[in-house]
DOLO-418706 format. One record per residue (C-alpha): x, y, z; residue in one letter. Coordinates in steps of 0.02 Angstrom, whole numbers, padded with zeros to 5 digits, always signed. Layout:
XYZa ...
//
This chain:
+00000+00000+00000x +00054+00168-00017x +00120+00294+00105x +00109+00433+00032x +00167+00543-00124x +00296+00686-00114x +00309+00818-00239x +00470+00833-00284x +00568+01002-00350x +00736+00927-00476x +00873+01021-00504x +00937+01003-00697x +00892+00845-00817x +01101+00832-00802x +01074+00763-00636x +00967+00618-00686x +01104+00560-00801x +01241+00579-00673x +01127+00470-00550x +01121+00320-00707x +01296+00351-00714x +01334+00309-00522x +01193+00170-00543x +01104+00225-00414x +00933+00277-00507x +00825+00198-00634x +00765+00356-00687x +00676+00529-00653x +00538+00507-00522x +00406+00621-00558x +00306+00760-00436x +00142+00620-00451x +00267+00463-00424x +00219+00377-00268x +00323+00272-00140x +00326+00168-00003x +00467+00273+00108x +00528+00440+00076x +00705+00466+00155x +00730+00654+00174x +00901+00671+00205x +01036+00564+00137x +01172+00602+00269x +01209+00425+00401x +01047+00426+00497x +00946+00435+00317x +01069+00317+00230x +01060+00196+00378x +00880+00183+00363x +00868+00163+00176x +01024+00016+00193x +00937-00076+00327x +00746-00067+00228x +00846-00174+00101x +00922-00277+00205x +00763-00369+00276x +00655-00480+00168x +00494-00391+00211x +00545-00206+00177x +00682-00252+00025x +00560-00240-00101x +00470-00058-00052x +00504+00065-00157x +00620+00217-00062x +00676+00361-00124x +00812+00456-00042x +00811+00660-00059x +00959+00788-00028x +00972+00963-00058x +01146+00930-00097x +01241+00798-00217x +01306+00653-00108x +01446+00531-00176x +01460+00372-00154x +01641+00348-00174x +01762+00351-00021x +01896+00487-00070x +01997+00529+00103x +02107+00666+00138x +02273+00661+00147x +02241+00698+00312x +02088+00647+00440x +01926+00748+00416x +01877+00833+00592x +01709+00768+00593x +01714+00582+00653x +01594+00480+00736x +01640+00348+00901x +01557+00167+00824x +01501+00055+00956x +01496-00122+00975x +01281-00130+00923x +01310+00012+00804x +01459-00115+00706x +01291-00236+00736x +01192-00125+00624x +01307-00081+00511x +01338-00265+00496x +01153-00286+00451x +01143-00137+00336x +01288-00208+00216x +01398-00089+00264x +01538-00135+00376x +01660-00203+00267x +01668-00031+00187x +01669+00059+00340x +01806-00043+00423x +01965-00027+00302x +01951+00145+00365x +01902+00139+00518x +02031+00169+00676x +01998+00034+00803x +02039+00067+00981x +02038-00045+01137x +02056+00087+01293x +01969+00233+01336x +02014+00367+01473x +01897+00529+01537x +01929+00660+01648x +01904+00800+01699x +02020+00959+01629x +01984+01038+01815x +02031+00894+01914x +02128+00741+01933x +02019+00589+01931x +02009+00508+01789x +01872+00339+01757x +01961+00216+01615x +01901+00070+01526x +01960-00054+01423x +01908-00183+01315x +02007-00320+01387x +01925-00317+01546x +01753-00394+01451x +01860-00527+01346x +01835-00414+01212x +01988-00350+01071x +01902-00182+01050x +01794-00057+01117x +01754+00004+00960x +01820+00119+00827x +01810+00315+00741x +01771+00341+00567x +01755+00489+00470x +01572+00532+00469x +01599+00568+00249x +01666+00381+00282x +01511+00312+00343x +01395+00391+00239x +01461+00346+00076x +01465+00158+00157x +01304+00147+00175x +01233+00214+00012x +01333+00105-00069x +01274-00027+00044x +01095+00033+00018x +01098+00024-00170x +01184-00152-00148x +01022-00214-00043x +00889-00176-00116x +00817-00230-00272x +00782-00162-00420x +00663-00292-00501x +00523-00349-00366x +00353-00344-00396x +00322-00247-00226x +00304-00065-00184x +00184+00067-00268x +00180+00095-00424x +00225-00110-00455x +00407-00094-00433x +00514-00083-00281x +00711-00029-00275x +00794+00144-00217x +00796+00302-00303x +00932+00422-00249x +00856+00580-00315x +01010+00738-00281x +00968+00878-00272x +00805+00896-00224x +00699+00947-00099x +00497+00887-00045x +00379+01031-00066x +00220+00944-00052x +00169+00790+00033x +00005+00687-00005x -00050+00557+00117x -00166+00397+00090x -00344+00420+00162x -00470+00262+00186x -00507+00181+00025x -00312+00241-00055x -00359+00419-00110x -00211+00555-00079x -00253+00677+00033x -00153+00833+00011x 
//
């Protein structure tokens, strides 16, 4: 069934070419195309989502389209040297990335670390932990946050496919749509009809 229908406002035709290109669209969605799950925002919250609808066999074959005002890439290209925006990956969050496809990506690049230490600049106690004491090898690692997105939109297009007979519109698979934005949204009332 249908979720709803968002209007969508496309930057130049060039962009829908670039998207077949990266392989990561089928073509233009339209401002009356439906779908199942629109992702607004393709940054690692939004990308996470999208990855993990494809990983599981009864969301794989809805049909999600992920929006961003800005053009996202899904090639890892890192700096000669680290980018200051990083993120701390847990043990569960290696768990979902692990279920969203993209781990393997994310860990070539990822610095692990088994020992952590806080305290306070104003005093001298100081609480430490460390992995070892749980029979672990880590605690977990930092990645660059460009890192993990680009991970899992990669892993995203990987898991989801592109030829099921599910979704609205009698097709499911992802369509990356960059850049655009949602100006109107249209939900489903009783008996299907939009309702603006």
């Amino acid at each position: 069934g249908r979720l709803g229908t968002a209007a969508l406002r496309h930057a130049s035709p060039a962009t829908a070419a670039s998207l077949r290109r990266m392989g990561s669209a089928t073509g233009r969605l339209g401002a009356d195309e439906t779908c199942d799950v629109a992702i607004v925002g393709s940054g690692m919250v939004g990308s996470a989502l999208a990855a993990l609808l494809g990983s599981y066999p009864m969301t794989r074959d809805l049909k999600v389209v992920v929006l961003d005002r800005m053009p996202q890439s899904l090639e890892t290209k890192l700096p000669p040297h680290p980018e200051l925006r990083v993120s701390t990956i847990t043990p569960s969050s290696i768990a979902t990335l692990r279920q969203a496809g993209a781990w393997d990506d994310v860990v070539k690049d990822a610095a692990m670390f088994s020992q952590m230490q806080v305290w306070d600049a104003s005093g001298s106690g100081c609480i430490r932990w460390d992995a070892a004491d749980l029979g672990r090898p880590h605690m977990g690692c930092v990645v660059e946050n460009s890192v993990l997105s680009a991970a899992l939109l990669r892993a995203t297009q990987r898991t989801h496919t592109t030829t099921g007979g599910g979704g609205s519109g009698g097709g499911g698979g992802v369509f990356m749509e960059w850049p655009a934005s949602v100006v109107g949204l249209g939900l489903p009332a009783a008996g299907g009809a939009a309702v603006p």
